[in-house]
C-alpha positions in Angstrom: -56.6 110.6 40.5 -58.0 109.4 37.5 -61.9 109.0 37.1 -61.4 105.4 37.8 -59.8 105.7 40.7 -62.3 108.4 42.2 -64.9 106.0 41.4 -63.3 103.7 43.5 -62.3 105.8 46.1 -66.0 106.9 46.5 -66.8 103.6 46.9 -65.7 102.5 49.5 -66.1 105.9 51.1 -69.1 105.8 54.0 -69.7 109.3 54.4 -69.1 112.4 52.0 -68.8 115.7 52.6 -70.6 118.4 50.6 -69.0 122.1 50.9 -70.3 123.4 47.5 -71.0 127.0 47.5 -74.3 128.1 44.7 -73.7 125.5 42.7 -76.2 124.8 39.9 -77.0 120.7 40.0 -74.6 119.7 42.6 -72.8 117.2 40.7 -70.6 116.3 43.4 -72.7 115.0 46.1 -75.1 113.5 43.3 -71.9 111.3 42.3 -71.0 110.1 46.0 -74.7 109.2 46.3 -74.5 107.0 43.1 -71.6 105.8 44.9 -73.5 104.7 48.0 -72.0 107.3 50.0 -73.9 109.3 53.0 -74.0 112.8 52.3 -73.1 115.3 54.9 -73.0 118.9 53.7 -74.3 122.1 51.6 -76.8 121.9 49.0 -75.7 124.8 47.8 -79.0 125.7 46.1 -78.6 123.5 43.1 -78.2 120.1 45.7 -81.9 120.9 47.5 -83.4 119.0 44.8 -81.2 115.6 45.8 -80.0 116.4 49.7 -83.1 114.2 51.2 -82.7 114.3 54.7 -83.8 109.9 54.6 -80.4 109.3 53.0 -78.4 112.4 53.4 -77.7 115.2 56.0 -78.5 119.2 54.2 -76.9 121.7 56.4 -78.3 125.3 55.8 -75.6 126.6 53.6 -72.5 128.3 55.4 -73.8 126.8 59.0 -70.2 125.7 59.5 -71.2 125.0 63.5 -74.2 122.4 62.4 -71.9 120.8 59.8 -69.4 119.8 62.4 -71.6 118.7 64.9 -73.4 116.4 61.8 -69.7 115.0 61.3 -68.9 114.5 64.4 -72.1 113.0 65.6 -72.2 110.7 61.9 -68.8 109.5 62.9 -69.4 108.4 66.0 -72.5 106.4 64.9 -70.5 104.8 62.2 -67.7 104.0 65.0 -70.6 102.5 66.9 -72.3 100.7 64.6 -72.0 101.0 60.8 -75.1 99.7 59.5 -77.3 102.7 59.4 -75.1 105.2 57.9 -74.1 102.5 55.1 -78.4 101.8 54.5 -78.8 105.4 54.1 -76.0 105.8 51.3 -77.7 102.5 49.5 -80.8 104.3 49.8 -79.1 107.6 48.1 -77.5 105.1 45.2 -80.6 104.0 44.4 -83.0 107.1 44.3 -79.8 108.8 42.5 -79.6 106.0 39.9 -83.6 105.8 39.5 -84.1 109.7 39.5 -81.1 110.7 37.1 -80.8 107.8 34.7 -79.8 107.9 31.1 -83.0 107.1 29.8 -84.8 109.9 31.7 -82.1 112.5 30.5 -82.7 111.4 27.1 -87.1 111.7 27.6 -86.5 115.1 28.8 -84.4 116.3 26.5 -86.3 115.2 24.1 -89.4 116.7 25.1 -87.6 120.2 25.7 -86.4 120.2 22.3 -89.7 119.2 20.9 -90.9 122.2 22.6 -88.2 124.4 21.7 -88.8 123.4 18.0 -92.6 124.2 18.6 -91.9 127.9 19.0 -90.3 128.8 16.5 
């Protein structure tokens, strides 16, 4: 699929699954929260800093027992009654988009640089 059409597909996706394996930032689940998705999964180290458990589901890395029973027990609820598993991915697009924006990649690269620049 094109990046277009992954964007689209993630949202209207409800729930995402997260099987990353030591990853560095976790750019994967990071995107499907942007996307208003609830996260089930591995942080896979780098994820711990974004898998909140008030929009998103971390599963201790390689605990493939817990992960199923989180999918199984987040379908259901969604089967049930979507409204809660859909408020918890809005809640992950939002303290995704407010936590990774442009404008604080650009402050912190800035001040790394200024830094960088300092010592030498």
């Amino acid at each position: 699929m094109s990046e277009r059409e992954t964007a689209r597909v993630m949202r209207s996706s409800p729930i995402f699954l997260a099987f990353g394996y030591q990853e560095g930032f976790g750019l994967p689940p990071a995107e499907a929260m942007a996307s208003g998705c609830y996260v089930i999964g591995f942080p896979a180290f780098g994820g711990r800093e974004i898998f909140d458990p008030t929009f998103s589901k971390p599963i201790e890395d390689g605990d493939v027992l817990s992960f199923a029973r989180e999918v199984a027990q987040a379908l259901t609820e969604f089967e049930k009654d979507p409204t809660e598993i859909r408020r918890a991915g809005e809640r992950a697009a939002e303290h995704v988009r407010r936590t990774y924006s442009p404008q604080r990649q650009r402050t912190e690269l800035m001040r790394f640089v200024d830094q960088l620049l300092k010592s030498v």
